[in-house]
N, CA, C and O atoms as a GROMACS GRO file, in nm:
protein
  264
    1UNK      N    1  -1.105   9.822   1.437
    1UNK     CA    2  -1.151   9.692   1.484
    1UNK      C    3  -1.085   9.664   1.619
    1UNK      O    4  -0.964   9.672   1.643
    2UNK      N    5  -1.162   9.636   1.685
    2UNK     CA    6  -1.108   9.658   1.840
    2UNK      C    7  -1.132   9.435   1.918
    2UNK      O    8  -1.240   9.381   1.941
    3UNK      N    9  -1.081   9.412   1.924
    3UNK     CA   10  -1.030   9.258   1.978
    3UNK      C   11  -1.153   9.214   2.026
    3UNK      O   12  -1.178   9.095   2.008
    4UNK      N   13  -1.246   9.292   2.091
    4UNK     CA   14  -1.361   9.273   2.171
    4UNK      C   15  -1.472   9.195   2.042
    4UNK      O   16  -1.549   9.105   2.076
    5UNK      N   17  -1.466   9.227   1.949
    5UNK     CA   18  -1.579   9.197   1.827
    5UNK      C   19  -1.501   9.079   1.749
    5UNK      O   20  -1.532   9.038   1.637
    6UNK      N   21  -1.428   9.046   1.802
    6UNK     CA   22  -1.367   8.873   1.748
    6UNK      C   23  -1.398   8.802   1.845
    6UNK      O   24  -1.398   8.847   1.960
    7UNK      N   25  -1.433   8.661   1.810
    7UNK     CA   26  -1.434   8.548   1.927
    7UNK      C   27  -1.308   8.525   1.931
    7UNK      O   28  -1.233   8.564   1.842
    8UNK      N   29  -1.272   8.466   2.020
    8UNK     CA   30  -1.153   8.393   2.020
    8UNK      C   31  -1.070   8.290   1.950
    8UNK      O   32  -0.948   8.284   1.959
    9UNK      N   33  -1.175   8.177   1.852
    9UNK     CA   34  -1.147   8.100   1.801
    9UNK      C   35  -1.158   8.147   1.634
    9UNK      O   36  -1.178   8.066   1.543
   10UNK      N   37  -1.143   8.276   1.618
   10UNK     CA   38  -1.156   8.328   1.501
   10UNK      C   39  -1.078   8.448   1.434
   10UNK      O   40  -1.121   8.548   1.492
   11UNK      N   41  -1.009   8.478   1.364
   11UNK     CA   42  -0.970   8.584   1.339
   11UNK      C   43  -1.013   8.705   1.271
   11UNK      O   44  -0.944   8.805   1.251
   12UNK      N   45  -1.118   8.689   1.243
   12UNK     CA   46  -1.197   8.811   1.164
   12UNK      C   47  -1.322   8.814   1.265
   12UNK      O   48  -1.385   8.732   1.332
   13UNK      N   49  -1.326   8.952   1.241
   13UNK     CA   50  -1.438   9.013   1.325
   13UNK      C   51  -1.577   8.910   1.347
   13UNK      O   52  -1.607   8.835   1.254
   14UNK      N   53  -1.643   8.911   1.446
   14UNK     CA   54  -1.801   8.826   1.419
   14UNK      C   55  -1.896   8.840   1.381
   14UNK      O   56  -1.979   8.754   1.353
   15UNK      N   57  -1.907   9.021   1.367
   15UNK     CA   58  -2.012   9.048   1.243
   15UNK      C   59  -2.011   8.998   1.071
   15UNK      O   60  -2.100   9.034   0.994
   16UNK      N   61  -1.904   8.920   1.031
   16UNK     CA   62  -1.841   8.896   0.931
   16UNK      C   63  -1.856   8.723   0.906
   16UNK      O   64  -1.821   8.652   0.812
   17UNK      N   65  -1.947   8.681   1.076
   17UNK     CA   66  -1.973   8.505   1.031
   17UNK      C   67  -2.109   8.500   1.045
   17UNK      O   68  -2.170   8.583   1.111
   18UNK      N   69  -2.166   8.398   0.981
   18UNK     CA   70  -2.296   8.370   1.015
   18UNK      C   71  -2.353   8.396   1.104
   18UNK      O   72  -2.305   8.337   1.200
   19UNK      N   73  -2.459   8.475   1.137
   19UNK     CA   74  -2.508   8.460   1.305
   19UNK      C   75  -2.507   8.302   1.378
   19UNK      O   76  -2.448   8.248   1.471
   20UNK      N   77  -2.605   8.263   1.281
   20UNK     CA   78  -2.582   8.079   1.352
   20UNK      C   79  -2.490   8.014   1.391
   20UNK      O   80  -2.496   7.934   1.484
   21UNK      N   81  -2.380   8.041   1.317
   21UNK     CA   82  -2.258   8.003   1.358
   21UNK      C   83  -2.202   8.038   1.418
   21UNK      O   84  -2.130   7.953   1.471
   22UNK      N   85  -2.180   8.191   1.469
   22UNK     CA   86  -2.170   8.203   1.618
   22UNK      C   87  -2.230   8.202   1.701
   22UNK      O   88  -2.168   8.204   1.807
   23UNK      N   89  -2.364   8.198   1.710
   23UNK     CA   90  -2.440   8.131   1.832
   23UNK      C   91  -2.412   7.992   1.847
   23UNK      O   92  -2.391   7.948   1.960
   24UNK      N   93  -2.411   7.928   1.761
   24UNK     CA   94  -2.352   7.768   1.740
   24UNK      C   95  -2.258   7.725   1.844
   24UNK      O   96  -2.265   7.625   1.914
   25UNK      N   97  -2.096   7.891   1.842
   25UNK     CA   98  -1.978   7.888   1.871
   25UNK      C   99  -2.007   7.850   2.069
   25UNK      O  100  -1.964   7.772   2.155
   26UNK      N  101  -2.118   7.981   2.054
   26UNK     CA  102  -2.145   7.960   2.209
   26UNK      C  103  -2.228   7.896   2.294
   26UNK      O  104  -2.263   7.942   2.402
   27UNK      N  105  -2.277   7.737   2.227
   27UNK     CA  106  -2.320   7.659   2.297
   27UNK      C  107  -2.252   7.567   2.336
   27UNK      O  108  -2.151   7.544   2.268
   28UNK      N  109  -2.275   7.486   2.447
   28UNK     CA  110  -2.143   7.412   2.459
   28UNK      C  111  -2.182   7.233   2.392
   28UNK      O  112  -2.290   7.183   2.361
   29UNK      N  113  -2.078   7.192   2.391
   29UNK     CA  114  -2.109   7.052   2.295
   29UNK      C  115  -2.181   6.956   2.380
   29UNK      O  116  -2.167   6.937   2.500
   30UNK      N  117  -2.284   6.882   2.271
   30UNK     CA  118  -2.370   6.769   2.306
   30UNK      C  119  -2.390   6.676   2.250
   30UNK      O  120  -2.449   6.710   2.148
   31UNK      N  121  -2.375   6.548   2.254
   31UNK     CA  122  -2.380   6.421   2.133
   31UNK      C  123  -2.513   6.441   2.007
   31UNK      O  124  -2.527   6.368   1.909
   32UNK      N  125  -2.603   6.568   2.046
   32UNK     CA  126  -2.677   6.576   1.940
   32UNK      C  127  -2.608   6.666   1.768
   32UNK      O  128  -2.626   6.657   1.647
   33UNK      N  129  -2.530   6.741   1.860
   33UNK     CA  130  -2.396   6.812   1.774
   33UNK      C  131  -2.296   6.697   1.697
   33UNK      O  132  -2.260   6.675   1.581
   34UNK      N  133  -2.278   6.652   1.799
   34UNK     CA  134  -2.171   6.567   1.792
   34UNK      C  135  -2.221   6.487   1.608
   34UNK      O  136  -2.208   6.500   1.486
   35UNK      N  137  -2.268   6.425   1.692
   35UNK     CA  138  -2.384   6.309   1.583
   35UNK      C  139  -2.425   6.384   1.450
   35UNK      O  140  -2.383   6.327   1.350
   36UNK      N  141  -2.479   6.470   1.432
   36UNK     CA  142  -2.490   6.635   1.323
   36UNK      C  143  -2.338   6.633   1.255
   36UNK      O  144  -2.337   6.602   1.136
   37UNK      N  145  -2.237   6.655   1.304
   37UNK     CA  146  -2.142   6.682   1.262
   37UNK      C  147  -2.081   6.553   1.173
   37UNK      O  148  -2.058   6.548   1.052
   38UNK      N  149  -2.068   6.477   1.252
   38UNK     CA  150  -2.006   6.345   1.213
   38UNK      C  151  -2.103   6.272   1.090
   38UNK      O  152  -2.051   6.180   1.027
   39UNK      N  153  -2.248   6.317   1.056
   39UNK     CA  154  -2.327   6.296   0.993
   39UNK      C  155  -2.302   6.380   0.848
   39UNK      O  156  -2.294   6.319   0.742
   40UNK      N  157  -2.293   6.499   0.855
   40UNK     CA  158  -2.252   6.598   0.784
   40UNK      C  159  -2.115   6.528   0.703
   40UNK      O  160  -2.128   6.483   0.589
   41UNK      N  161  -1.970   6.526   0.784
   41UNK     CA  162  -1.895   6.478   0.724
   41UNK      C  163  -1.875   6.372   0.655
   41UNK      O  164  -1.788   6.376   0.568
   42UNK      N  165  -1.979   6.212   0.685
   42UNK     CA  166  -1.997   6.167   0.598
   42UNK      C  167  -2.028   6.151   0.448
   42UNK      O  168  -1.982   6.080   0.359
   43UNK      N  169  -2.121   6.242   0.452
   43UNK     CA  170  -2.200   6.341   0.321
   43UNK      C  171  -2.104   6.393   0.204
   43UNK      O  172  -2.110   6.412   0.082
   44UNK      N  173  -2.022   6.405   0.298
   44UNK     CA  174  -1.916   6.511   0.196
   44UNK      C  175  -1.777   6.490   0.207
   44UNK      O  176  -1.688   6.560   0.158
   45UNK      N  177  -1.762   6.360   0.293
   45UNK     CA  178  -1.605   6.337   0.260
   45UNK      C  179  -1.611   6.163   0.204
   45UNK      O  180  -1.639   6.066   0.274
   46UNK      N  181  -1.572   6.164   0.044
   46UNK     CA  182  -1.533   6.024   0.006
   46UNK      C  183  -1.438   5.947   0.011
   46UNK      O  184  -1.323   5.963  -0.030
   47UNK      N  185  -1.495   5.843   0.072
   47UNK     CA  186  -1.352   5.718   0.100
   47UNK      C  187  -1.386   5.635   0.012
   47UNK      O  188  -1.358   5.525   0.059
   48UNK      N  189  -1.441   5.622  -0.112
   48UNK     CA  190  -1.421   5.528  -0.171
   48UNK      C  191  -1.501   5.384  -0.163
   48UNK      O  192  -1.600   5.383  -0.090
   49UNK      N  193  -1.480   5.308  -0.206
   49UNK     CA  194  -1.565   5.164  -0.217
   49UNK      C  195  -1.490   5.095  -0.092
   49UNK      O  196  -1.381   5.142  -0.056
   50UNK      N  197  -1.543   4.995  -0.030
   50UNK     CA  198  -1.487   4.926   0.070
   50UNK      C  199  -1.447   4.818  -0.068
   50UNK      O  200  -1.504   4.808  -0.177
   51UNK      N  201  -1.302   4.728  -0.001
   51UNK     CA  202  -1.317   4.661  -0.095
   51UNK      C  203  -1.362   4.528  -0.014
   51UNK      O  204  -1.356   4.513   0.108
   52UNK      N  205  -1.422   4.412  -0.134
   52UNK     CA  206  -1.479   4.307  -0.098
   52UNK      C  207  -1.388   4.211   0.046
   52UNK      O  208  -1.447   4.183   0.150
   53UNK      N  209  -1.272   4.181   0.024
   53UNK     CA  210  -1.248   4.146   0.189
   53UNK      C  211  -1.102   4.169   0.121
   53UNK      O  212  -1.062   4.188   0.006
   54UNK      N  213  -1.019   4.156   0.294
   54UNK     CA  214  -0.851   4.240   0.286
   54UNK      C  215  -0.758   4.142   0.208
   54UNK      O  216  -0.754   4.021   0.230
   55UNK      N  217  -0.672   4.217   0.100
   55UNK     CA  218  -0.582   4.134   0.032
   55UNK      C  219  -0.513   4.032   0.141
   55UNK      O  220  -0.506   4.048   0.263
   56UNK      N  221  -0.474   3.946   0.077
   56UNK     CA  222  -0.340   3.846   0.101
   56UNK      C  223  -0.252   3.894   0.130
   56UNK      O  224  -0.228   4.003   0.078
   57UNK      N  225  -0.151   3.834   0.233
   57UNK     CA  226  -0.022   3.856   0.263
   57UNK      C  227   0.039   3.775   0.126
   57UNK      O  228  -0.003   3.676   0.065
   58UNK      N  229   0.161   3.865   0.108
   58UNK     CA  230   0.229   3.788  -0.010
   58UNK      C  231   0.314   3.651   0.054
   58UNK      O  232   0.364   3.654   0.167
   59UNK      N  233   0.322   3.541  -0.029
   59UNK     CA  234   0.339   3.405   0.062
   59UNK      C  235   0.520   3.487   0.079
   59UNK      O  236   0.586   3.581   0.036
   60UNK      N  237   0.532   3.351   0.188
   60UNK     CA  238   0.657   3.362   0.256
   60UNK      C  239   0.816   3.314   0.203
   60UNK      O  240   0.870   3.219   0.260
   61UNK      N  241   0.881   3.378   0.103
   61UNK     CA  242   0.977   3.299   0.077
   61UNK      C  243   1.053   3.176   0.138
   61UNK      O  244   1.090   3.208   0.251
   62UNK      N  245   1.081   3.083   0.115
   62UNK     CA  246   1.171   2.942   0.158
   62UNK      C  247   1.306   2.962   0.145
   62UNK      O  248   1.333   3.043   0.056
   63UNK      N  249   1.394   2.919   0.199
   63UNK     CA  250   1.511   2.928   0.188
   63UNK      C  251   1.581   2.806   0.115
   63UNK      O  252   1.558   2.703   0.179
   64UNK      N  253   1.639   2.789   0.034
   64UNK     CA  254   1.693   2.698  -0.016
   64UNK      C  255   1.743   2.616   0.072
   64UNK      O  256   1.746   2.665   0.185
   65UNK      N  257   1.788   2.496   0.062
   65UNK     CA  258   1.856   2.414   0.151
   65UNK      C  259   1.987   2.419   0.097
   65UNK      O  260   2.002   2.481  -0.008
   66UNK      N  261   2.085   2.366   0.151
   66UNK     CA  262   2.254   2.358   0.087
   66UNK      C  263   2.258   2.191   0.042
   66UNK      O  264   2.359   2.142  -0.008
   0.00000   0.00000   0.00000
């Protein structure tokens, strides 16, 4: 395996990734990517329920007087 048949941003050879995905590698970025991607990760990364509105600060202790 000779260095020439890796991209750079990869460590295993490039016959070994998707074609698409390295043609993918060598386009350069565009908010239509951008937007794809960030779309994608929505899909598949869960945050959970929003909750209905932000807790309370816990009230402020008083200091006794003397």
């Amino acid at each position: 395996m000779s260095i020439d048949d890796r991209h750079p941003a990869s460590l295993i050879p490039s016959r070994l990734h998707e074609p698409a995905l390295v043609g993918l590698m060598r386009q350069k970025i565009n908010l239509d990517m951008v937007a794809y991607i960030a779309q994608q990760a929505v899909r598949v990364i869960n945050l959970g329920d929003e909750p209905e509105s932000l807790p309370t600060p816990p009230r402020t202790p008083h200091k006794a007087s003397p």
